[in-house]
C-alpha positions in Angstrom: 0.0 0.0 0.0 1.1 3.9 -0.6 2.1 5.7 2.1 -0.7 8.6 1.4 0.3 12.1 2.3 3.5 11.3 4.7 0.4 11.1 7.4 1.6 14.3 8.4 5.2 13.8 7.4 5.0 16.5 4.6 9.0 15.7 3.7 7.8 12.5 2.0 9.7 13.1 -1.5 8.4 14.4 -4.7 4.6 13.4 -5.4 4.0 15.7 -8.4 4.0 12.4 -10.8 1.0 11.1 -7.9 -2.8 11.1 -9.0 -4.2 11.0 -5.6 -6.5 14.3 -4.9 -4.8 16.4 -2.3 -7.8 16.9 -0.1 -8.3 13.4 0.4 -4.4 13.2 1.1 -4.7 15.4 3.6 -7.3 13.9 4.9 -6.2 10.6 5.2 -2.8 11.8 6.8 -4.2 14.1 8.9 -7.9 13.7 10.1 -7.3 10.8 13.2 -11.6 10.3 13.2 -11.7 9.9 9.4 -9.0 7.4 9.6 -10.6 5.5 12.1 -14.4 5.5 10.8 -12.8 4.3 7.7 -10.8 1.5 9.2 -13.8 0.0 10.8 -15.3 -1.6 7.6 -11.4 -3.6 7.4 -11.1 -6.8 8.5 -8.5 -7.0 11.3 -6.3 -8.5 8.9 -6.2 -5.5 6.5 -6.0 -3.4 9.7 -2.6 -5.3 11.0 -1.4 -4.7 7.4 -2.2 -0.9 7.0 -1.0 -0.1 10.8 2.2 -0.3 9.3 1.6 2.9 6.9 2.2 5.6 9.6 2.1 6.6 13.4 -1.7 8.3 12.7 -2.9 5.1 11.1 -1.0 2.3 13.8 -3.0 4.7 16.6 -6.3 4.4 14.5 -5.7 0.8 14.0 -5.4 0.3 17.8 -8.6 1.9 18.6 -10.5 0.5 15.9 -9.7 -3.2 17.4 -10.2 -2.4 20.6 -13.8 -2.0 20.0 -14.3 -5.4 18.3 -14.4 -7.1 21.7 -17.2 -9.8 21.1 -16.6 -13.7 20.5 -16.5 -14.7 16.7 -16.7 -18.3 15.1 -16.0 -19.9 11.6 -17.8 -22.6 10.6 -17.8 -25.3 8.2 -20.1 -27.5 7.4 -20.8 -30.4 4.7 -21.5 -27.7 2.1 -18.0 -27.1 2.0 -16.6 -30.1 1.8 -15.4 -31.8 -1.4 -11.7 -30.2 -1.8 -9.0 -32.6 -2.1 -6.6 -30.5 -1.3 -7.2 -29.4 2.0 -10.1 -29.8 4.9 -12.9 -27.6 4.4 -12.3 -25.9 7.6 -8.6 -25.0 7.1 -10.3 -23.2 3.3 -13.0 -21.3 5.4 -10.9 -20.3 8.4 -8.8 -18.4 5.5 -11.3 -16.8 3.3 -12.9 -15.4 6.5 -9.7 -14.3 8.2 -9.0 -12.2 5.4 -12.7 -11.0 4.3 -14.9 -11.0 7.5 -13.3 -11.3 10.8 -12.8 -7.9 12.4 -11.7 -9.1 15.8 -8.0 -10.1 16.5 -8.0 -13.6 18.2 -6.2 -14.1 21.5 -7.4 -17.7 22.0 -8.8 -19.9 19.7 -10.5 -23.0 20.1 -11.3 -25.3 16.9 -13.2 -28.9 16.1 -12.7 -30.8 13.9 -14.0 -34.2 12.7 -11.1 -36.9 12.5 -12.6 -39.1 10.0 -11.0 -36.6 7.3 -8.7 -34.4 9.3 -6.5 -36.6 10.4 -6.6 -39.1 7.3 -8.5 -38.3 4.0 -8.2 -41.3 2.0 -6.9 -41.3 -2.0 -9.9 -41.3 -4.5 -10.5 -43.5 -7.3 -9.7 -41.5 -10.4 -7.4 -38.7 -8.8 -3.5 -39.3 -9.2 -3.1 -36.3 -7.4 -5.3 -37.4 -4.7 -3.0 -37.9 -1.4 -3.4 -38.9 2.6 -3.6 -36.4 4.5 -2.2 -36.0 8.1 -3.4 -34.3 11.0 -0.4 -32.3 11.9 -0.6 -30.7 8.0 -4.3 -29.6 8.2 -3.4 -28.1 11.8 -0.1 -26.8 10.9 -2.5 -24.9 8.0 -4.8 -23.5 10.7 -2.1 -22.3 13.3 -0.6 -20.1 10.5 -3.8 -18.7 9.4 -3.5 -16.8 12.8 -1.4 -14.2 14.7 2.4 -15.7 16.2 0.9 -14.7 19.9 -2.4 -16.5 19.4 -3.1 -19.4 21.9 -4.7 -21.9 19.7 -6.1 -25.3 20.5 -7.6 -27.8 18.5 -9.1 -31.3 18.5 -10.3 -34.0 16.8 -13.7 -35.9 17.0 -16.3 -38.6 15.1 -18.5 -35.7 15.2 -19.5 -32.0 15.0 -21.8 -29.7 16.5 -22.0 -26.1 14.9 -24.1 -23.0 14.4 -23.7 -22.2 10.1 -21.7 -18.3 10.1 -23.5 -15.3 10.0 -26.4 -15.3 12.8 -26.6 -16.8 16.3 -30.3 -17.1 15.2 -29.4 -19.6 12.7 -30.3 -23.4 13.5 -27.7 -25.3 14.8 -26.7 -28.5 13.4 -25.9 -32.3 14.2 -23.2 -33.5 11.9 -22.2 -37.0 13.0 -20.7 -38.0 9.9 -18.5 -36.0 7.1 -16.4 -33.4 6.9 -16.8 -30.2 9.4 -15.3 -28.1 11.7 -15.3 -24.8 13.6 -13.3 -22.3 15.0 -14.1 -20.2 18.2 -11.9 -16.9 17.8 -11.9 -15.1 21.6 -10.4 -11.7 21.3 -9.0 -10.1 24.3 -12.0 -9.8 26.6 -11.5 -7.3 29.6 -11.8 -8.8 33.5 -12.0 -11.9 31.8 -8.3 -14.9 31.1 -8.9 -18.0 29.2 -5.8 -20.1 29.9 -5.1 -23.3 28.0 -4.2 -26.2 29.5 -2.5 -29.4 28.7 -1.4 -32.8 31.1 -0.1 -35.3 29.1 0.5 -38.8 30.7 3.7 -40.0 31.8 3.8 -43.2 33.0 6.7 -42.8 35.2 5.6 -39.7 36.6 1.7 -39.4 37.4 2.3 -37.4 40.0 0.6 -33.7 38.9 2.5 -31.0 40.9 -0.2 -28.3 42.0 2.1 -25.5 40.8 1.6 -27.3 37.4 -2.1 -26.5 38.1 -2.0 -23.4 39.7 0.2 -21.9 36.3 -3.2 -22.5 34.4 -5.6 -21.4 36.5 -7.0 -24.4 37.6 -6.0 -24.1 41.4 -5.6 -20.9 44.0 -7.7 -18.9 41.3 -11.1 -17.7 43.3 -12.0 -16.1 39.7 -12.1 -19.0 38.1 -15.6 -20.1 37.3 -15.5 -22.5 34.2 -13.2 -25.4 32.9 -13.7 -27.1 29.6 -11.6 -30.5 29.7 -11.1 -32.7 27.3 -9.3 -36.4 27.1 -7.5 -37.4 24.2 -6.6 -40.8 22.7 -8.6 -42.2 26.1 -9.1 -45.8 24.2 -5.3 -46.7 25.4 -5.2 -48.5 28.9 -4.8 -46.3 31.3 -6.1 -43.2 29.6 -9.6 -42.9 31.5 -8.4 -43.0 34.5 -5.7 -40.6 34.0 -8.8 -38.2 32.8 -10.3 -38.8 35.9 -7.8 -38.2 38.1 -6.7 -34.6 36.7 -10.3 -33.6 36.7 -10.5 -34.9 40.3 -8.1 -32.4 41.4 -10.1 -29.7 40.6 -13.5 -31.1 40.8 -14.1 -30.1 43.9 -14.2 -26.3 43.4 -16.8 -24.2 42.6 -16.9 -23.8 39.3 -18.7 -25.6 35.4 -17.1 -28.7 34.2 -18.1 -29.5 31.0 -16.3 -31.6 28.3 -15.5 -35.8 27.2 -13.1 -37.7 25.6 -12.3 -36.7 22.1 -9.9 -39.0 19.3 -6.7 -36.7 19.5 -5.4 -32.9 20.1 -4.7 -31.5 16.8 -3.2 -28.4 17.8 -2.0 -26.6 21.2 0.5 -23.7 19.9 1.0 -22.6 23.7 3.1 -25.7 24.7 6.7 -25.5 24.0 7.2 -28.6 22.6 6.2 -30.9 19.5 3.1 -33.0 20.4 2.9 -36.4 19.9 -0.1 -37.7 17.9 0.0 -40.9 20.1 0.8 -39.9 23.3 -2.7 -39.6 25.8 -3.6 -36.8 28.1 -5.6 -34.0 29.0 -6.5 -30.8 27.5 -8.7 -28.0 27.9 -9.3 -24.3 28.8 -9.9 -22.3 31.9 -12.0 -19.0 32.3 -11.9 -16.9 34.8 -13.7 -13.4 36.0 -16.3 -12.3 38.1 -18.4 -11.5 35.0 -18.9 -14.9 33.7 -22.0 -16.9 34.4 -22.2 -20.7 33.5 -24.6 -23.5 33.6 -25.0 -26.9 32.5 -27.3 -29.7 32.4 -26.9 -33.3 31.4 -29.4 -35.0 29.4 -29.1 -38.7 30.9 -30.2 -42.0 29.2 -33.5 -41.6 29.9 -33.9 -38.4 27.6 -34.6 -40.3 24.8 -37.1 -38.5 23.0 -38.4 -34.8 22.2 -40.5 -34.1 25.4 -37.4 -35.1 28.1 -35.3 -33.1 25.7 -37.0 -30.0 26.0 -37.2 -30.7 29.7 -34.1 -30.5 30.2 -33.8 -27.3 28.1 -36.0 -25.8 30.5 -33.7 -26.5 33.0 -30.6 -24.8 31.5 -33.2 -22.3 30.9 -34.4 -21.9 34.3 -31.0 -21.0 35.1 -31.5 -17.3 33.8 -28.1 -17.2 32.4 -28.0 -13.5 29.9 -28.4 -14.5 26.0 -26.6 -12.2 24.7 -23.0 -12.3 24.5 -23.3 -16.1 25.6 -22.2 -19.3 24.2 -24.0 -22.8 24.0 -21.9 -26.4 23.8 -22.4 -29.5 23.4 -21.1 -32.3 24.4 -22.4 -35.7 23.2 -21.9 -39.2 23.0 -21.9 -41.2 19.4 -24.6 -43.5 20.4 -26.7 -40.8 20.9 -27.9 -38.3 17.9 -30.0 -40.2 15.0 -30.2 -43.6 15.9 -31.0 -42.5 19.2 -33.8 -40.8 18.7 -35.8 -43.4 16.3 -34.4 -42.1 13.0 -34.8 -38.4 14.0 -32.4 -36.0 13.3 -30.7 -32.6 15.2 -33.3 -33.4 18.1 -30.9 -32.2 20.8 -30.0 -29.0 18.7 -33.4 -28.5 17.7 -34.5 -28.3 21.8 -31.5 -25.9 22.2 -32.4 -23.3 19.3 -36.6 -23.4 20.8 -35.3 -22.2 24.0 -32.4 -20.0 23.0 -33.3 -18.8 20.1 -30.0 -16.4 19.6 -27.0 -18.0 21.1 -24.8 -20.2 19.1 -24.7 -23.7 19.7 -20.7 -25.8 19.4 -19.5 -29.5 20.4 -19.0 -32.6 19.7 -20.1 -36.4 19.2 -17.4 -38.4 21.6 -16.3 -41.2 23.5 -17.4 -40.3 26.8 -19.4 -37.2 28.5 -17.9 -34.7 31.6 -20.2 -32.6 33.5 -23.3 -32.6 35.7 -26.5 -29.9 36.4 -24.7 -27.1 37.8 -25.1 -23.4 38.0 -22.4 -20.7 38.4 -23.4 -16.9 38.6 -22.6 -14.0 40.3 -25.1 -14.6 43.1 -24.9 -18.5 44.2 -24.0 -22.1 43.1 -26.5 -25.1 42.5 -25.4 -28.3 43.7 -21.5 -27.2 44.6 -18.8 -29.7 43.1 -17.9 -31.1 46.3 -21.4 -32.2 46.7 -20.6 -34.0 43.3 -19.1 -37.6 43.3 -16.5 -38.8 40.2 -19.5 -41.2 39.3 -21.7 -38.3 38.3 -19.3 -36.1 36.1 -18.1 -38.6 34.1 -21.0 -40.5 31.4 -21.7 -42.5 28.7 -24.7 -42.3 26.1 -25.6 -39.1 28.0 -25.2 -35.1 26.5 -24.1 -32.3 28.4 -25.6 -28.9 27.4 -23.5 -25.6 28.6 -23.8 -22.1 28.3 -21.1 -19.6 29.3 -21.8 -16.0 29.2 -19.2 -13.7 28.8 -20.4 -10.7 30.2 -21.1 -7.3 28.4 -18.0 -5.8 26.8 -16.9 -3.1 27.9 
């Protein structure tokens, strides 16, 4: 891009040969409100790009993101799937990074389903068709975003997400095929989301509570929810490992909401390599008097639409704010169509009735963490040492969660 009009540095060389109009020169290099009402329609993208024009324009650029506080997603769904090339969410995580997104992420948090993430297989009549793995499609993704963004991805047989543009719009079930999503959280004032990652050792299963206090998870009073999910838990050993990290900080006041997933993908805040194979823990803690959780778990005996919505109306009944709120999922693969007599999206469905504008996220897994539980700024339903291991951890059961952000500021 030109440098227009030295942004005030009027010894910026000869311009005489330049077609731009001088008054919108000036303008551009001079007028700090102009600037900045023009650099709210850029992506923050553009904006990181332009800040580097001048002083005037870096200040503008500053300002401009710090009023795109509020939680973004990408979302890919079996419309966009077909490419050979590359997983349909690595393609949309780029076209909307550099055409929509106006916040600049801080954490993000992606899903993906491992069927064709982590190994697409070669087609019949392609040569150029190849296997893909899942450290190249997450590789792809961490690059699409800023060197200090905390990114952390997984795997799963299946994907919850609410399609891009609306929270209004329906949320959907996709247990099988190609998906994905991406949660961008931009720096949110009074509130830290701090990955996590425990990965088992079997000479060492000792966890050191400084290891836990580093990420929040222990001497934190502001912490309020923990999403926590196992990876590769069909190796021996690896559920129990799950339970015991989660034991450690089970008994706090605070959501727990998660399950096993197939593998971490990504975790750019760990210093070294990961290992595809190894099995631990992963997750992310939030913390701040602002935020207000709740979950519910739909049991095996919510089986059809009536003891779904039930439930709903519990997670309801909690009175958590709408608005600048976010719904997950958390289900097991038995559940979903099959489950429900051929029916499809019936757990979705129940979510979008009874909030109509908050985006809905998840999972199909291998396993289900949480329990009913409310955490708000004035008390705490059934408190987690009231809670035994037996009833966070499920099978064929769903766990519905909302967090709510607070307003931004």
């Amino acid at each position: 891009m030109e440098v227009v009009g030295g942004c005030g540095d009027h010894g910026g060389g000869d311009r005489r040969g330049s077609s731009a109009d001088p008054q919108s020169t000036f303008v551009l290099g001079n007028l700090a409100e102009v600037v900045e009402r023009v650099l709210t329609f850029l992506p923050a993208k553009a904006l990181l790009r332009v800040a580097g024009v001048c002083r005037l324009w870096r200040e503008c650029v500053r300002r401009v993101l710090r009023t795109h506080r509020s939680v973004t997603w990408i979302s890919a769904g079996l419309a966009d799937a077909g490419h050979l090339e590359e997983h349909c969410l690595v393609r949309v995580v780029a076209e909307e990074l550099e055409q929509n997104v106006h916040i600049l992420p801080q954490t993000v948090l992606y899903m993906a389903d491992s069927e064709t993430f982590i190994n697409l297989e070669e087609c019949r009549g392609h040569k150029r068709a190849r296997k893909r793995t899942t450290m190249e499609a997450a590789f792809a993704l961490e690059k699409l975003f800023p060197k200090q963004c905390q990114v952390l991805g997984i795997v799963t047989p299946g994907i919850v997400v609410t399609p891009m543009g609306s929270g209004n719009n329906r949320p959907q079930e996709i247990e099988i095929g190609e998906s994905g999503f991406a949660l961008l959280f931009p720096q949110i004032e009074g509130i830290k989301i701090q990955p996590f990652h425990f990965i088992k050792d079997p000479k060492n299963l000792t966890l050191e509570r400084h290891q836990l206090t580093e990420v929040g998870l222990l001497d934190n009073p502001e912490l309020r929810v923990v999403l926590v999910f196992g990876y590769n838990c069909c190796k021996v050993g690896a559920s129990n490992y799950l339970q015991r990290v989660v034991s450690t900080f089970s008994d706090m006041n605070v959501i727990l909401a998660g399950g096993q997933v197939d593998n971490l993908a990504s975790l750019t805040s760990d210093k070294h390599p990961l290992d595809i194979d190894a099995t631990g823990v992963v997750g992310l803690s939030f913390s701040g008097h602002r935020i207000q959780s709740a979950t519910v778990l739909l049991n095996e005996d919510v089986n059809d639409e009536k003891t779904v919505e039930a439930a709903m109306q519990r997670l309801k009944a909690a009175n958590i704010p709408e608005r600048h709120t976010i719904g997950f999922m958390f289900a097991c693969v038995g559940r979903g169509f099959q489950y429900y007599r051929a029916k499809g999206n019936v757990e979705a469905d129940a979510f979008r009735k009874f909030f109509p504008s908050v985006p809905l996220f998840g999972f199909f897994g291998n396993g289900e963490i949480g329990c009913d539980r409310i955490v708000t700024g004035n008390f705490i339903l059934k408190k987690c040492n009231e809670v035994k291991d037996d009833d966070l951890f499920h099978s064929y059961t769903t766990i519905m969660a909302l967090i709510h952000l607070g307003s931004p500021k």
